[in-house]
C-alpha positions as CSV (number, residue, x, y, z in Angstrom):
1,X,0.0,0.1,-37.9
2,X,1.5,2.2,-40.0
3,X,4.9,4.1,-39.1
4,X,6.6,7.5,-38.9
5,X,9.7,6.0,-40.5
6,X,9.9,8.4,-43.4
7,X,9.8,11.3,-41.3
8,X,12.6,9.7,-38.5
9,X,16.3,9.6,-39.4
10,X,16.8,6.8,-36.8
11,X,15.4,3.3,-36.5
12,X,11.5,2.5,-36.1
13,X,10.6,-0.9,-35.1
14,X,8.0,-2.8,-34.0
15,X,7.7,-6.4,-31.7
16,X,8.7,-8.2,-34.4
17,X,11.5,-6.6,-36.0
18,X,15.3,-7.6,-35.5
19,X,17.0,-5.1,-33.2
20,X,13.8,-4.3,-31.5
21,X,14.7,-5.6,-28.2
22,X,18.5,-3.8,-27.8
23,X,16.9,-0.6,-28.8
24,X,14.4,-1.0,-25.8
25,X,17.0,-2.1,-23.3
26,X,18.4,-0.2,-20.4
27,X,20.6,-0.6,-17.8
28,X,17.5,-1.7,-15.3
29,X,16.9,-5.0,-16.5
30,X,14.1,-6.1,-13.7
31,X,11.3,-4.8,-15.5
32,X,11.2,-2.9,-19.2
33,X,8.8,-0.9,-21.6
34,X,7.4,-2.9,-24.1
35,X,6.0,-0.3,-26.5
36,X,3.9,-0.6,-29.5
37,X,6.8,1.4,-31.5
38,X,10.3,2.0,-30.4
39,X,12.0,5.4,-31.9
40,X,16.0,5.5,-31.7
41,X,15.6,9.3,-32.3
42,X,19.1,10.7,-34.0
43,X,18.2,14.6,-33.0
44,X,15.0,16.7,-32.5
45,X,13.5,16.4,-35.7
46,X,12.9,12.7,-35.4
47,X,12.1,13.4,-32.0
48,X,9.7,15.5,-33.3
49,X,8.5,13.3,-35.8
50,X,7.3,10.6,-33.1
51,X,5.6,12.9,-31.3
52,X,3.5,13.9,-33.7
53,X,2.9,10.3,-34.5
54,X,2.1,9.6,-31.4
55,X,-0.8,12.5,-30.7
56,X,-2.5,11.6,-34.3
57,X,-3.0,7.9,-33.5
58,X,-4.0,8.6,-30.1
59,X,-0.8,6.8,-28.4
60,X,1.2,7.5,-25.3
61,X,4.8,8.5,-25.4
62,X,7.5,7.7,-23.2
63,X,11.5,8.2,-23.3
64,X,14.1,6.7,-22.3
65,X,18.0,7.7,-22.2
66,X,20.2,5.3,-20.3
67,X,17.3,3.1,-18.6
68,X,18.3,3.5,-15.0
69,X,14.8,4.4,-14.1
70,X,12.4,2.5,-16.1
71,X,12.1,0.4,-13.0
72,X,9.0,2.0,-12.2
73,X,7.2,3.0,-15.5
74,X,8.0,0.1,-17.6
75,X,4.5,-0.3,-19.3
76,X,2.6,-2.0,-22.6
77,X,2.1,-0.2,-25.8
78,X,2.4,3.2,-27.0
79,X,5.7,4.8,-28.7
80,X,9.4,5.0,-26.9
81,X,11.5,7.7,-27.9
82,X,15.1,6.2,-27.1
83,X,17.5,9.4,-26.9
84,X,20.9,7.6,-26.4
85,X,21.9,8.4,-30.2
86,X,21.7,11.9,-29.3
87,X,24.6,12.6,-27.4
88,X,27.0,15.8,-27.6
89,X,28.2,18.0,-25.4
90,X,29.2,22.2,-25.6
91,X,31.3,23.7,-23.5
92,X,32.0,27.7,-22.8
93,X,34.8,27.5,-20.1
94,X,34.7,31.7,-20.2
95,X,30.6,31.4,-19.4
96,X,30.8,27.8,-17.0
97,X,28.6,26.4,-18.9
98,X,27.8,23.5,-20.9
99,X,24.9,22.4,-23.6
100,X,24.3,18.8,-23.0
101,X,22.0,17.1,-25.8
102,X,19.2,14.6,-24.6
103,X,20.9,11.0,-24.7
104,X,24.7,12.5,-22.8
105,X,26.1,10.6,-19.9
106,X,27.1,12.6,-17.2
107,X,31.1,10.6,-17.6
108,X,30.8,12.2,-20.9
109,X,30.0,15.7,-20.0
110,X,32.9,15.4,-17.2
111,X,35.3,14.3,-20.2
112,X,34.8,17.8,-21.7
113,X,34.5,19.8,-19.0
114,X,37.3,18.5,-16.5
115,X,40.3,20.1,-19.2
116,X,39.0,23.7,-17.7
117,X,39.1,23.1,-14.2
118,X,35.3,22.5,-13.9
119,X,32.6,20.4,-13.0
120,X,28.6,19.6,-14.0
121,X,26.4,18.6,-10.4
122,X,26.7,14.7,-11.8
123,X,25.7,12.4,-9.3
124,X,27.3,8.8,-7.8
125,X,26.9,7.1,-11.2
126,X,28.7,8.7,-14.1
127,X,26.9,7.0,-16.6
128,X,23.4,8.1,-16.3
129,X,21.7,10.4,-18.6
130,X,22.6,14.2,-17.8
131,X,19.0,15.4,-19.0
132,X,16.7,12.7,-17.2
133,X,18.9,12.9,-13.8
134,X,18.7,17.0,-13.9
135,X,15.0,17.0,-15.4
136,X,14.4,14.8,-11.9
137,X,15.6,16.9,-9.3
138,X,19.3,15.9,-9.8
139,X,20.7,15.3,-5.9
140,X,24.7,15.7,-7.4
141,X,27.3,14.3,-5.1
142,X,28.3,17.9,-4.3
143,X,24.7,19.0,-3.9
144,X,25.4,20.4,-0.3
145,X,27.7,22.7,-1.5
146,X,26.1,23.9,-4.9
147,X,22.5,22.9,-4.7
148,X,20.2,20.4,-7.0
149,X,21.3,19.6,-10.6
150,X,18.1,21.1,-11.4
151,X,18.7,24.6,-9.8
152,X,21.5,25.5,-12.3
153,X,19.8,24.6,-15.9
154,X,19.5,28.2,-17.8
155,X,17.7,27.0,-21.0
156,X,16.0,23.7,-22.1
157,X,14.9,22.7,-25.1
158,X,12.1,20.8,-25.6
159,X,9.1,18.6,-28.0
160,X,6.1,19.7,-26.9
161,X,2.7,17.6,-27.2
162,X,1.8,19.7,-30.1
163,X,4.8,18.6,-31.8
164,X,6.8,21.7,-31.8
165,X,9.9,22.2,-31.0
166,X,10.4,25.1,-28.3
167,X,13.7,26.8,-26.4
168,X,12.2,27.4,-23.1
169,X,13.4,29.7,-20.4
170,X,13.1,32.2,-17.3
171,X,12.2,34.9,-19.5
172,X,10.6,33.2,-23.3
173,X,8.3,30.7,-20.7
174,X,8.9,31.1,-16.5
175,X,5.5,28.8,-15.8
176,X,7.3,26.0,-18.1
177,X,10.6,26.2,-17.7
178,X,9.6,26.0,-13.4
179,X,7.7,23.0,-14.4
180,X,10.3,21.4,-16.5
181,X,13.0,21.2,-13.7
182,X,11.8,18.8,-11.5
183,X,8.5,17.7,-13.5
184,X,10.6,15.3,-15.1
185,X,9.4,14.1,-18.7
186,X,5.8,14.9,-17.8
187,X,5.4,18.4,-19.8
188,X,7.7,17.1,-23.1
189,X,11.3,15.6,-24.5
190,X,13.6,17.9,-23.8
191,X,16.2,17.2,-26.3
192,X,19.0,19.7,-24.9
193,X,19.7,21.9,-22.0
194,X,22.0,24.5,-21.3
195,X,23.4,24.2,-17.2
196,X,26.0,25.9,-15.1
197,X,29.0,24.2,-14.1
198,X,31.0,25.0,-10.8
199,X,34.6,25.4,-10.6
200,X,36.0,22.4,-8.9
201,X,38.8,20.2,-10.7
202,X,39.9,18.7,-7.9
203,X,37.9,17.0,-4.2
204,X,39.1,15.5,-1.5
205,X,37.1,12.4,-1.6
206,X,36.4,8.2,-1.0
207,X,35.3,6.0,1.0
208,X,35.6,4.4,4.4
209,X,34.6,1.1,5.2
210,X,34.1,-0.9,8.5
211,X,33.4,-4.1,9.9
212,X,29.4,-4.4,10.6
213,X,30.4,-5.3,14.3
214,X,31.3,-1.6,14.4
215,X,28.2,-0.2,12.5
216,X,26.4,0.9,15.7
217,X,29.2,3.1,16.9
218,X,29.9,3.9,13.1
219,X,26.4,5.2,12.5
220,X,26.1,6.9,15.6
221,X,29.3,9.1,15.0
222,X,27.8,9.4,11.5
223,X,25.1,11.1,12.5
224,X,26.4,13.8,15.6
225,X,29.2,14.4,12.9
226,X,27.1,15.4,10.2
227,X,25.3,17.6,12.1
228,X,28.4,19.5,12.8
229,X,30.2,20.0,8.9
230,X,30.2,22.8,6.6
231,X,28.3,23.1,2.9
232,X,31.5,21.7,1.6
233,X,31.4,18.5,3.3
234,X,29.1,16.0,0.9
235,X,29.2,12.4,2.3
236,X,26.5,9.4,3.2
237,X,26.4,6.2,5.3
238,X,25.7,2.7,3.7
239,X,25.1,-1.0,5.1
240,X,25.9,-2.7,2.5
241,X,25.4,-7.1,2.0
242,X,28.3,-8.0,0.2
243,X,27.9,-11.1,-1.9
244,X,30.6,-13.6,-1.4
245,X,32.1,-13.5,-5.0
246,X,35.4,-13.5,-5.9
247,X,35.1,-9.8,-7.5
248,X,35.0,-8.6,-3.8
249,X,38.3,-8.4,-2.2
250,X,38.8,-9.9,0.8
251,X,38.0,-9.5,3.7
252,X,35.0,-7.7,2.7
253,X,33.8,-10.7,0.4
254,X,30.3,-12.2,1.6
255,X,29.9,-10.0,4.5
256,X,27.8,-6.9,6.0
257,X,30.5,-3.9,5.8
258,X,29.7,-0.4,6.6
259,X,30.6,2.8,4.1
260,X,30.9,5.8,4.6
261,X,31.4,8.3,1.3
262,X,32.8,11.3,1.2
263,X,33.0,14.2,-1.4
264,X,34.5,17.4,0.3
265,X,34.5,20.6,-2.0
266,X,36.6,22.5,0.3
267,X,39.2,23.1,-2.4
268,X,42.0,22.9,0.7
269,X,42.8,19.2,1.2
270,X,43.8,19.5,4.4
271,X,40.1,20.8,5.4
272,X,38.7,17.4,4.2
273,X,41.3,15.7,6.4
274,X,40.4,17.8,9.4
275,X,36.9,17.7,9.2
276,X,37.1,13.2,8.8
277,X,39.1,12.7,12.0
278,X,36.3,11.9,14.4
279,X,35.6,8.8,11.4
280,X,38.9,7.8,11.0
281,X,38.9,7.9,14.9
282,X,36.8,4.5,14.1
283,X,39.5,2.4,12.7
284,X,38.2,1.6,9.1
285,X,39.3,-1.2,7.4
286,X,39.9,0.6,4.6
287,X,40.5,4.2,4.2
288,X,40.7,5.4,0.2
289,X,40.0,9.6,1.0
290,X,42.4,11.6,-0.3
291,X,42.9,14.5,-2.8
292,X,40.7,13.2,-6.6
293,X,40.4,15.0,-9.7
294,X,36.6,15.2,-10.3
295,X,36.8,13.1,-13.0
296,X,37.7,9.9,-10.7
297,X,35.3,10.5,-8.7
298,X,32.7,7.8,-10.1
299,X,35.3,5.4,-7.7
300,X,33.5,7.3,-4.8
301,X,30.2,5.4,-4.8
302,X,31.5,2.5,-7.3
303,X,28.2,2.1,-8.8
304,X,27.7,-0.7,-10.7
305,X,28.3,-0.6,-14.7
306,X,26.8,-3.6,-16.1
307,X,22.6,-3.9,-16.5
308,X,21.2,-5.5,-13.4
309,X,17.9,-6.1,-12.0
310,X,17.6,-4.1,-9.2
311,X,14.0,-3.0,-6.7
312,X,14.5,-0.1,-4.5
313,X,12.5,2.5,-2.8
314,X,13.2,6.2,-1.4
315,X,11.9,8.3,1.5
316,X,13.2,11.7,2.8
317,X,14.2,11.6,6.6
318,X,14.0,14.3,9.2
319,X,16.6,14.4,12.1
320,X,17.5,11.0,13.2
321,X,18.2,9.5,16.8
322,X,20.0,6.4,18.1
323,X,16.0,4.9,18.3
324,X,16.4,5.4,14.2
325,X,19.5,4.0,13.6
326,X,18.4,0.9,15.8
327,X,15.8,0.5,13.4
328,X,18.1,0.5,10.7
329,X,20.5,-2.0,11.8
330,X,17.5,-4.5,13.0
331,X,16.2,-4.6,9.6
332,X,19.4,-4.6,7.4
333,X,21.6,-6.2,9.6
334,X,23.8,-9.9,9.0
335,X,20.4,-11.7,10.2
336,X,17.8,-9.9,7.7
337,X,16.6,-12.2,5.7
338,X,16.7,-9.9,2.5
339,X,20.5,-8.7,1.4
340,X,19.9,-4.9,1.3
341,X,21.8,-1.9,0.7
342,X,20.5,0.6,3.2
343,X,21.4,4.3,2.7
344,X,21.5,7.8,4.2
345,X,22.6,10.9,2.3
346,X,22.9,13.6,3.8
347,X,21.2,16.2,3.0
348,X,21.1,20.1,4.4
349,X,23.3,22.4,2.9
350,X,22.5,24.5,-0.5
351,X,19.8,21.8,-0.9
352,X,17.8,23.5,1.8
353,X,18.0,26.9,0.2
354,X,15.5,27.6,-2.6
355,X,17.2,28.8,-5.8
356,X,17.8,31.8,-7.5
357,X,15.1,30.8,-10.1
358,X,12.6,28.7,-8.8
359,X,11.8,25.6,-10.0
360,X,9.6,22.4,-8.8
361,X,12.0,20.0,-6.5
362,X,9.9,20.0,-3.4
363,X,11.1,18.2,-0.1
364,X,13.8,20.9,0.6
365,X,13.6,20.9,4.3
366,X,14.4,17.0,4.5
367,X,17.5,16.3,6.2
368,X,18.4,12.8,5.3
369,X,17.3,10.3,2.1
370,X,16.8,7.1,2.6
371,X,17.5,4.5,-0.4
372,X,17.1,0.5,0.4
373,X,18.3,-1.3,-2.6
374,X,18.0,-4.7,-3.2
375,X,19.2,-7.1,-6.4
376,X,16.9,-9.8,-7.5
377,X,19.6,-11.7,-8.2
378,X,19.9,-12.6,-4.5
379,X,16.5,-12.7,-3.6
380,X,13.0,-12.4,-5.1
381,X,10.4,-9.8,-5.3
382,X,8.0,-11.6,-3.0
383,X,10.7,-11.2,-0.3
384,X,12.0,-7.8,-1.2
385,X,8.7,-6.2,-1.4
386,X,7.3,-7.5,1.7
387,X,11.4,-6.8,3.3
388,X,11.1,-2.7,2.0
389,X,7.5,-2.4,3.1
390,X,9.1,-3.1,6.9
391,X,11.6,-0.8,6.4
392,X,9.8,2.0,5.1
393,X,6.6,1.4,7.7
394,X,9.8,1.0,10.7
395,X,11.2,4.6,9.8
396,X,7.9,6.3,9.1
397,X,8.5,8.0,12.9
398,X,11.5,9.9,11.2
399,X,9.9,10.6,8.1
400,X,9.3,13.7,6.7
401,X,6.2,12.0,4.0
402,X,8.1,13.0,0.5
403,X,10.2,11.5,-1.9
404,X,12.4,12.2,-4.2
405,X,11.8,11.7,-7.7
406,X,14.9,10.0,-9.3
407,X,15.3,7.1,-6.7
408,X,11.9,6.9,-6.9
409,X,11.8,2.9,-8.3
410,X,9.8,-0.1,-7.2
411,X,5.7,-1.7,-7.2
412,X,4.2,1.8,-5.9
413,X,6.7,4.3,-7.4
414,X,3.8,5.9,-9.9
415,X,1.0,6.5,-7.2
416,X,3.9,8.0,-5.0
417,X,4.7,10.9,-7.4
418,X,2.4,13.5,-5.8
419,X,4.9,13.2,-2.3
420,X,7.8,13.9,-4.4
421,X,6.1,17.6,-4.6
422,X,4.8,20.0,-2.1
423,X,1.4,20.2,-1.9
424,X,1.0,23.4,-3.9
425,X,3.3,23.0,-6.4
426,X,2.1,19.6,-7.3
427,X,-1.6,21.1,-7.8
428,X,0.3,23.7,-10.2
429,X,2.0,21.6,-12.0
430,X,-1.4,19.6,-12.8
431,X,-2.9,22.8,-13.8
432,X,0.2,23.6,-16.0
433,X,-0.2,19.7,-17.5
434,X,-3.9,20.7,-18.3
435,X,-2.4,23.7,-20.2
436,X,0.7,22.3,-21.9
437,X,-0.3,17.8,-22.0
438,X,-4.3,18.0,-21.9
439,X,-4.5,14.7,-23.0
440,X,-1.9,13.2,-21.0
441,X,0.4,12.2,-24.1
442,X,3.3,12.4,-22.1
443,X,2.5,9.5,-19.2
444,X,4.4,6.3,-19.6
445,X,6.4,7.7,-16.9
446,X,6.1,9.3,-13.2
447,X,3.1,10.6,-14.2
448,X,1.3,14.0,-13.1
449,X,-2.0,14.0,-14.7
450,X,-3.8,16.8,-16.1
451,X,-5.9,18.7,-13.7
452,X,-9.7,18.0,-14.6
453,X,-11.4,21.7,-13.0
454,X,-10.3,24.8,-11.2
455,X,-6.8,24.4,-9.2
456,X,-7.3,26.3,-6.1
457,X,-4.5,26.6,-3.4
């Protein structure tokens, strides 16, 4: 096959060629493309370039920044665009805003933006991609207070499947630029976008954790507290299998512990400390929250770094009862025979609210997300599948039916896409695809397909 590697600045390579494996590699090591062609594009024009490569020999494209979410789309064949070369970041501290190119981490967007006292909506991890995370929906870890990721991009700019290269916004493209934000990679590679950033420096923020003899009572309080806080008060509730290694401290190692994480916008400390007395109340066995510059506060969460193989699923949660919470500990608990990490975040808030210019995140009225988590180096997928189905068929009394896009991992992520949508925005965006993607070029990931007749609400 012949290549595009006189038109592309960065590395081309096939199967066969030396280097071809690192440049496909991502943090999720469980399951990964295998493409026909791998493109380490160095900026648009090479981006570009593959693109066009891709739509004359009939191919389909995917992309691929850091790798956290190839989980679900890893597939055979066609051409990867890897974006991690293309990493820069522009700040306007007058304007709060920054211009993040396609292959930035969110740490390094923080880096540039924490000297002027503010802050992009990153989420738990620091070191996933800025454009893929927003592009998904983005749920930031101060997304009660400020709203999703993807309700504060102005501009984008972004390879379409005709190969051009187009700056897309409210007013040059508003059926686009609404399908862009929150229709993922589905309607092009967006090689840049241009989002507001929010004035915090400084939270009041960490974590609590609790013997899992406690978790009933812990959970419990959880959940009549968070019913009760402000938009300022960000936070979620994990049961989390510890593995006995001597990386954990003791005398967490190789136990079930409890977390509770928060990250409290209030800008007044002592707010945060108020509003956490009826947890504290608990007795943690450890107690980290205090005042953190936003810049620390990857420790929050304390997601992992290094690549790992990891099979998770997502469902958004309505209210939730002491019947729900049994649920939870039954499954998840010391006796499971599946090590899990079982999550809430809570959700409510500015997520609730739709933004000022709309966009496609549906699921707005959900009150809690749900994330099990599970590492296949403690157990195997014919356990964890089987384990996650449970859990997910258990909770379906609490569930609202949706999903959200960027936890959206596992066997059955890519026929679950439609439930990360409402109904009619999910039938507009396949009309849009039929306008903008007829072909379905752009499908080696969460795919909405191209609607095939008249969309009718």
């Amino acid at each position: 096959m012949n290549r595009p590697a006189d038109r592309v600045t960065g590395p081309v390579l096939a199967p066969r060629d030396k280097g071809y494996d690192e440049e496909r590699a991502g943090w999720q090591t469980a399951r990964r493309h295998r493409p026909d062609l791998v493109v380490g594009a160095a900026g648009p024009a090479d981006v570009q370039a593959a693109v066009t490569y891709a739509q004359e020999h009939g191919l389909p494209v995917g992309v691929q920044g850091t790798g956290h979410a190839s989980a679900a789309v890893a597939a055979e064949g066609g051409v990867l665009i890897t974006t991690a070369r293309m990493s820069a970041v522009r700040v306007d501290a007058d304007a709060r805003t920054a211009w993040v190119a396609a292959g930035t981490r969110w740490d390094q967007v923080i880096d540039r933006t924490a000297p002027a006292g503010l802050a992009p909506l990153s989420g738990s991890a620091p070191r996933v991609g800025a454009v893929s995370y927003t592009l998904g929906g983005g749920l930031a870890l101060l997304s009660r207070s400020f709203g999703y990721a993807a309700d504060h991009v102005r501009g984008l700019d972004v390879v379409t499947a005709d190969g051009r290269l187009r700056h897309v916004t409210q007013d040059s493209d508003p059926d686009l630029f609404w399908a862009l934000r929150g229709g993922r990679d589905n309607f092009g590679v967006v090689t840049g976008m241009e989002i507001d950033l929010v004035p915090v420096a400084t939270l009041f923020g960490g974590v609590l954790i609790f013997p899992v003899e406690k978790a009933a009572e812990v959970f419990g309080t959880y959940l009549q507290w968070a019913a009760t806080v402000p938009e300022a008060m960000n936070s979620s509730i994990a049961l989390i299998s510890l593995p006995d290694v001597p990386a954990i401290p003791e005398p967490m190692r190789g136990r079930h512990t409890v977390h509770v994480r928060i990250a409290c916008a209030a800008g007044d400390p002592g707010a945060g400390e108020r509003l956490v007395a009826p947890l504290r109340a608990i007795s943690p066995m450890l107690d980290t929250l205090g005042e953190l510059a936003y810049a620390d506060a990857g420790s929050i969460y304390n997601d992992p770094v290094a690549p790992g193989a990891v099979e998770s699923g997502t469902a958004m949660l309505g209210e939730l009862d002491a019947a729900a919470v049994r649920t939870i500990l039954d499954l998840a608990g010391p006796h499971a025979p599946v090590p899990h990490i079982v999550e809430l975040r809570h959700l409510g808030g500015r997520l609730a609210h739709p933004p000022a210019v709309a966009n496609a995140v549906g699921n707005r009225d959900a009150r809690y997300l749900l994330n099990v988590i599970s590492r296949l180096e403690r157990a195997g997928l014919t356990q964890i599948r089987p384990a996650h189905a449970r859990m997910f068929e258990a909770i379906g009394p609490w569930s609202t039916g949706g999903r959200f896009l960027n936890f959206m991992n596992g066997e059955n992520a890519a026929a679950q896409v439609r439930s990360a949508y409402n109904p009619t925005d999910h039938r507009r965006l396949t009309a849009l695809k039929a306008v903008h993607d007829p072909a379905n070029l752009f499908r080696l990931n969460h795919n909405i397909p191209p609607a095939r007749g008249p969309v009718r609400d």
